[in-house]
PyMOL commands that place a pseudoatom at each C-alpha (Angstrom):
pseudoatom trace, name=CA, resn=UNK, resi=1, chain=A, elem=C, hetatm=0, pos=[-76.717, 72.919, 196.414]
pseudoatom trace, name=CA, resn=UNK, resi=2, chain=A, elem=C, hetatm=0, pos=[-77.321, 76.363, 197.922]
pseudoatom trace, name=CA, resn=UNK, resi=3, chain=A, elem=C, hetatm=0, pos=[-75.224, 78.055, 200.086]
pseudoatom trace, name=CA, resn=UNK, resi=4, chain=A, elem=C, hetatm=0, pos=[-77.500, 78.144, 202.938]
pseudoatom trace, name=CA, resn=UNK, resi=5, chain=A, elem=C, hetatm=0, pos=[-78.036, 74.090, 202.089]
pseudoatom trace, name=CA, resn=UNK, resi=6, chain=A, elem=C, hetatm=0, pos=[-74.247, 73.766, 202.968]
pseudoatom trace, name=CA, resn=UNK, resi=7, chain=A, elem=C, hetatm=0, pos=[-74.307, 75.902, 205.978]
pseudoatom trace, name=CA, resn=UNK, resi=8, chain=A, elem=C, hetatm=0, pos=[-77.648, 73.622, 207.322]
pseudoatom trace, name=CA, resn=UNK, resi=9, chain=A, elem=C, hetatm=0, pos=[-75.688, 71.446, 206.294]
pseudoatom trace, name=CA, resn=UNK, resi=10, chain=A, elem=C, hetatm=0, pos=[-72.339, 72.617, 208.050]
pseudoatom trace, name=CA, resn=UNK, resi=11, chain=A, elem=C, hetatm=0, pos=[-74.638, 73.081, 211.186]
pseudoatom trace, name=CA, resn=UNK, resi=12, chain=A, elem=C, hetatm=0, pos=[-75.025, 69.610, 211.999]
pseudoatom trace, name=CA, resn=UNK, resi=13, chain=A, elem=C, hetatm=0, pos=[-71.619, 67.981, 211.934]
pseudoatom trace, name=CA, resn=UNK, resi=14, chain=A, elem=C, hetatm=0, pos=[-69.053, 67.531, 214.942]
pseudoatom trace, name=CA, resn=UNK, resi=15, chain=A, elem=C, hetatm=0, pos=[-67.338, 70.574, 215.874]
pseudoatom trace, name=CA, resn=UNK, resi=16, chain=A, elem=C, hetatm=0, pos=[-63.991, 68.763, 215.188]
pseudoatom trace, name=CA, resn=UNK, resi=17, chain=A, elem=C, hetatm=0, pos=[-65.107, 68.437, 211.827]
pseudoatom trace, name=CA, resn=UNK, resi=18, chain=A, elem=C, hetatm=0, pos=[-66.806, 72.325, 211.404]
pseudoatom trace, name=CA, resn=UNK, resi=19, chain=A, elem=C, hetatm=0, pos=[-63.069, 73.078, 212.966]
pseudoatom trace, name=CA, resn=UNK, resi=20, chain=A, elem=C, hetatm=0, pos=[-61.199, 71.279, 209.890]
pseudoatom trace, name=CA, resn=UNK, resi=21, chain=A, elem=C, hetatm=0, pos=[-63.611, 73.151, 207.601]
pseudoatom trace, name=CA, resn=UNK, resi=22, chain=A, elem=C, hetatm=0, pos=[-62.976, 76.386, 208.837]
pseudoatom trace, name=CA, resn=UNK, resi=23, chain=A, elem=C, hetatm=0, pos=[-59.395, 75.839, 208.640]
pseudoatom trace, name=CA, resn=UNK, resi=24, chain=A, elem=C, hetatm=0, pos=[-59.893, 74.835, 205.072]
pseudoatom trace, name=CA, resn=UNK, resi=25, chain=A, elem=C, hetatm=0, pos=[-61.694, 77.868, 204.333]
pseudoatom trace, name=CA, resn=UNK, resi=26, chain=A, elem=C, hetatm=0, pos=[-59.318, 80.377, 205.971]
pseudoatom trace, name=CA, resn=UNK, resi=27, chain=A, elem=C, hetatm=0, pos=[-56.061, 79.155, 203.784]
pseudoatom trace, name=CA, resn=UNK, resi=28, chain=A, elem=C, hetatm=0, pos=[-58.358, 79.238, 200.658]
pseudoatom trace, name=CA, resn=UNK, resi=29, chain=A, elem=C, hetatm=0, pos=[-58.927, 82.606, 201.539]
pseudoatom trace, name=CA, resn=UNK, resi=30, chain=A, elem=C, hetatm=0, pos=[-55.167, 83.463, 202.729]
pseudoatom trace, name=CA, resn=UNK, resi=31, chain=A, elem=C, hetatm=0, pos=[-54.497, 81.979, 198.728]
pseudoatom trace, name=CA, resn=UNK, resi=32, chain=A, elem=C, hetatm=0, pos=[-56.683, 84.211, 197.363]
pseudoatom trace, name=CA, resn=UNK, resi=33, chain=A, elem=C, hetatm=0, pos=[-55.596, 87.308, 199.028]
pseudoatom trace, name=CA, resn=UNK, resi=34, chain=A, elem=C, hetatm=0, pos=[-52.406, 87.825, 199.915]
pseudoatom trace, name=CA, resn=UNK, resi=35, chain=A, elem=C, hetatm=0, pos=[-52.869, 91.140, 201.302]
pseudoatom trace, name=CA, resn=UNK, resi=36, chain=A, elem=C, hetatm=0, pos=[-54.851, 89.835, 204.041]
pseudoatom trace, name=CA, resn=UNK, resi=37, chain=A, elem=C, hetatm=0, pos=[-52.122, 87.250, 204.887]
pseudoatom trace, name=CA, resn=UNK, resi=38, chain=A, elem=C, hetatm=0, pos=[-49.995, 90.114, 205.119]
pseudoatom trace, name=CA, resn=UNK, resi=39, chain=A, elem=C, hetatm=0, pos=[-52.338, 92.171, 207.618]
pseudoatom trace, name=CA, resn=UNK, resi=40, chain=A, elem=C, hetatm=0, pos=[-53.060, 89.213, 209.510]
pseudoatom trace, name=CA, resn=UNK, resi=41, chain=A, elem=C, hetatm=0, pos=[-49.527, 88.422, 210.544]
pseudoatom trace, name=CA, resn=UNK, resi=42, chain=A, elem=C, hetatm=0, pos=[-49.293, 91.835, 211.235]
pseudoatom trace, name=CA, resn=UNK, resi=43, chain=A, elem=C, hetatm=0, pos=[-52.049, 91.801, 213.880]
pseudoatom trace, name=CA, resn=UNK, resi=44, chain=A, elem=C, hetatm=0, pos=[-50.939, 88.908, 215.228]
pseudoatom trace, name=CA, resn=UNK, resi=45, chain=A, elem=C, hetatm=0, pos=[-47.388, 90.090, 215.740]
pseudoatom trace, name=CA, resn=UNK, resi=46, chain=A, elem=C, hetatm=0, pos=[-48.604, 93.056, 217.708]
pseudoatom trace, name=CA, resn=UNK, resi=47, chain=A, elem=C, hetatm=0, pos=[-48.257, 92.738, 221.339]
pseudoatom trace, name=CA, resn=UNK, resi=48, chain=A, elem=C, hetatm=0, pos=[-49.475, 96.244, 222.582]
pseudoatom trace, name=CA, resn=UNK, resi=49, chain=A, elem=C, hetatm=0, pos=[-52.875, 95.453, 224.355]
pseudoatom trace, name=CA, resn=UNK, resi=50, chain=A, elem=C, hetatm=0, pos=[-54.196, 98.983, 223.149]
pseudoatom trace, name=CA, resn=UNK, resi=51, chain=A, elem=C, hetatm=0, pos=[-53.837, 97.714, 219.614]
pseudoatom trace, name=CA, resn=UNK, resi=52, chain=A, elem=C, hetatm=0, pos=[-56.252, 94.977, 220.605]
pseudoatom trace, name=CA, resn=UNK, resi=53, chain=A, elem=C, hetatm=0, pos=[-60.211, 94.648, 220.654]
pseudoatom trace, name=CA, resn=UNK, resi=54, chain=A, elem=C, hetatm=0, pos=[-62.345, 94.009, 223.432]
pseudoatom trace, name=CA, resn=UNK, resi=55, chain=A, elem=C, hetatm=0, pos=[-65.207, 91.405, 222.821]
pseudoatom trace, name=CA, resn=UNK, resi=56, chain=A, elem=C, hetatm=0, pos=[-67.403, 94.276, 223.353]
pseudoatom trace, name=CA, resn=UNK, resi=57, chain=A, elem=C, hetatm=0, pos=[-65.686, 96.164, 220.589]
pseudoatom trace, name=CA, resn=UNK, resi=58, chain=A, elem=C, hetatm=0, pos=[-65.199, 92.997, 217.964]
pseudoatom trace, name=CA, resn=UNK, resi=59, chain=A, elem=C, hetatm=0, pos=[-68.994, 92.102, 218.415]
pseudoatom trace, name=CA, resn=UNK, resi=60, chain=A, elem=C, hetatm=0, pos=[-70.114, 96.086, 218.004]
pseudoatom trace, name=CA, resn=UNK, resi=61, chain=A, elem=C, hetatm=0, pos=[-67.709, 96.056, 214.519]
pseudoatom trace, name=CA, resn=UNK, resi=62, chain=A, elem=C, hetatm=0, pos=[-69.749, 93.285, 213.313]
pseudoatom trace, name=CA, resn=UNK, resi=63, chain=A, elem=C, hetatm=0, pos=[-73.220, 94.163, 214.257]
pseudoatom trace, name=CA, resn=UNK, resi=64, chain=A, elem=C, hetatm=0, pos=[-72.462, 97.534, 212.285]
pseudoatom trace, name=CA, resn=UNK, resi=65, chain=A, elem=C, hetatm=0, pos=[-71.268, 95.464, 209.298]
for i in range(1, 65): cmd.bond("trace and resi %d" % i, "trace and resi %d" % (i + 1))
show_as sticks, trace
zoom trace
């Protein structure tokens, strides 16, 4: 099955269910890289707003990605 099969796929279910998935995938990931565990925690220990992104920002990040 191809990737974009699955996320067709993935597309269709409950969001409950896309939620569990997603979960899934992020600790697989968090496994596989333990660096980005690390930076992660990081981030979300930081409680200085300037250290945050706007929506604006986060979606402008990813368009140029």
């Amino acid at each position: 099955m191809s990737l974009v099969a699955v996320q067709r796929e993935i597309e269709k279910w409950e969001p409950e269910d896309q939620d569990r998935l997603a979960a899934t995938l992020s600790v697989l990931r968090l496994k596989r890289n333990p660096e980005h565990a690390a930076e992660l925690a990081e981030r979300l220990a930081d409680r200085d707003p300037n250290h945050w992104l706007t929506l604006d920002e986060l979606k402008r990040r990813l368009a140029s990605e």
